[in-house]
C-alpha positions as CSV (number, residue, x, y, z in Angstrom):
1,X,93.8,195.5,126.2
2,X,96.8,196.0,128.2
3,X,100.0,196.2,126.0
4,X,103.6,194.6,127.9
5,X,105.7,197.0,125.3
6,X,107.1,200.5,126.2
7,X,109.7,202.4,123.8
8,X,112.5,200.6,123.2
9,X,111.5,197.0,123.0
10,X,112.5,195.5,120.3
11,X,109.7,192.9,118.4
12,X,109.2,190.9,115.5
13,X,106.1,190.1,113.8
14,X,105.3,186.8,113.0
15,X,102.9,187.3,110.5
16,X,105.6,189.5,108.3
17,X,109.2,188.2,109.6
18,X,111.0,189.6,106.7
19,X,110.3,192.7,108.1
20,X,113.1,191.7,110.3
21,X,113.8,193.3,113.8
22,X,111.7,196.4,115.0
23,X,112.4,198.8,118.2
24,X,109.5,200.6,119.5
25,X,109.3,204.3,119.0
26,X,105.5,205.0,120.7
27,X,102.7,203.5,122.0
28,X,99.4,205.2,121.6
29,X,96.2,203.3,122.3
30,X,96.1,200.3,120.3
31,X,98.8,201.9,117.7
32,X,102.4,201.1,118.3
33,X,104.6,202.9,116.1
34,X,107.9,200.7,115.5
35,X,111.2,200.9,113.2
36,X,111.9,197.6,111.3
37,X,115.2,196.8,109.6
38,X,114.1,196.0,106.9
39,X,110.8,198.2,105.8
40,X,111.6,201.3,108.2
41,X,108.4,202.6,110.1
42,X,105.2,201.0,110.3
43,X,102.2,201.9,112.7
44,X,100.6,198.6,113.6
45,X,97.2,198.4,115.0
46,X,97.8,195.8,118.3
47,X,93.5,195.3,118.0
48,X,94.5,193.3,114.7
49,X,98.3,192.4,114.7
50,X,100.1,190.8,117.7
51,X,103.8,191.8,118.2
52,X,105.9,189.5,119.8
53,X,108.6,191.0,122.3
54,X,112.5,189.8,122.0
55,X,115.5,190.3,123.3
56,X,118.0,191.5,121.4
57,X,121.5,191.2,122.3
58,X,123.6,193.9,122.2
């Protein structure tokens, strides 16, 4: 699986949207590390939890 994140990015998760906004802090394998605004840092397994890129604007 080829991930079309890098640091930075900011995503939302549909299954969990009041988790709010989250930027991307790493990408390892399959794990994505990411800072929400509203539950703070969660490492989410991209095998089992599809992020969906947006643009935020600034």
């Amino acid at each position: 699986m080829i991930l079309d994140f890098e640091p930075g990015d900011f995503v939302i998760n549909p299954t969990s949207k009041d988790w709010g906004i989250g930027q991307i802090q790493s990408i390892i394998k399959e794990k994505v590390t990411v800072n929400f605004e509203n539950v703070g840092k969660k490492v989410i397994n991209s095998k089992y939890i599809e992020l969906k890129k947006i643009e935020k604007n600034a």
